[in-house]
N, C-alpha and C positions, 0 to 999 in steps of 0.2 A: 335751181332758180335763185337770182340772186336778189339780196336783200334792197328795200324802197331806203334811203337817206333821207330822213328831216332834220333842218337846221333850226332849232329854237331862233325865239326872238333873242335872247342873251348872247348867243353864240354869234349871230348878225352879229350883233351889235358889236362885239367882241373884234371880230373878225373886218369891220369897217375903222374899228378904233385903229388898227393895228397898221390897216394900208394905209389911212388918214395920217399917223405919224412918220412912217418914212416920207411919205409925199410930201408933206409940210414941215416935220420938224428934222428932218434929215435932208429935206430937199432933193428926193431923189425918185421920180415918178419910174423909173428902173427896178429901183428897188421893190417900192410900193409893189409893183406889178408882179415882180417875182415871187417875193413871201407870199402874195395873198395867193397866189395860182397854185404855189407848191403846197400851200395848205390846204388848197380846193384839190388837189390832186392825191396828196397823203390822205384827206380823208376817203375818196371813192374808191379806195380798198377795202374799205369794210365793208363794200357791198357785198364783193366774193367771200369775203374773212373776217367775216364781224367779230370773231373770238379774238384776233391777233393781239391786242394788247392786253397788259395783266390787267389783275383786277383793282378796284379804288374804292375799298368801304367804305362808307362814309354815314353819316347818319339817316342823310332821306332817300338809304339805296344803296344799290352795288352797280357801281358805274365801272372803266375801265379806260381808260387811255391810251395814246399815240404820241410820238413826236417828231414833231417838224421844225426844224432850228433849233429854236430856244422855246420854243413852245408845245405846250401840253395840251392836248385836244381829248375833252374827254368826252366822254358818248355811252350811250346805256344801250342795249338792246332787245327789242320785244321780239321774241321768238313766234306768238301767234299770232302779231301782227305783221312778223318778217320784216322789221323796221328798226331801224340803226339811228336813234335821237342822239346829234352834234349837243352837248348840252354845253361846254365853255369851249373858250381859247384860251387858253393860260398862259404866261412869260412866265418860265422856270424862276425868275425873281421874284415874283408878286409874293402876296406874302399869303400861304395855303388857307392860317386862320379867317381870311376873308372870300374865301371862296366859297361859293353858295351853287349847290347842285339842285 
């Protein structure tokens, strides 16, 4: 049985910033389209394989990661809720000391 997908609010957010900038600041509603599908796409593998990325210790937890482009999509998993929480999108650039899980 495969795992339920929650997308925090952060991760929206994330996730809207990210289409938002190609569309407007790349100009390119192609693009926008693309990134944001293939990150909605990369992530609904976790549903079958929620293990598949390594792990991402972190202070409030042991989260675990993906990537899609240039970005880091990280996610925790509750085994007895069977639920895979989308917790960031990350740009491989951003700076990690400001990331907040």
């Amino acid at each position: 049985m495969d795992f339920k997908l929650t997308w925090t609010e952060v991760a929206l957010s994330d996730l809207e910033r990210i289409v938002r900038y190609y569309r407007e600041e790349r100009k390119s509603a192609e693009a926008a389209l693309r990134v944001g599908t293939d990150i909605v796409d990369r992530v609904e593998i976790l549903k079958t394989f929620p293990d598949i990325g390594p792990l991402y210790p972190r202070k409030t937890g042991i989260h675990r990661e993906v990537l899609c482009f240039d970005y880091r999509i990280f996610y925790r998993v509750d085994r007895d809720a069977r639920t895979v929480y989308i917790a960031r999108v990350w740009h491989g650039r951003q700076d990690l000391e400001k990331l907040s899980l």
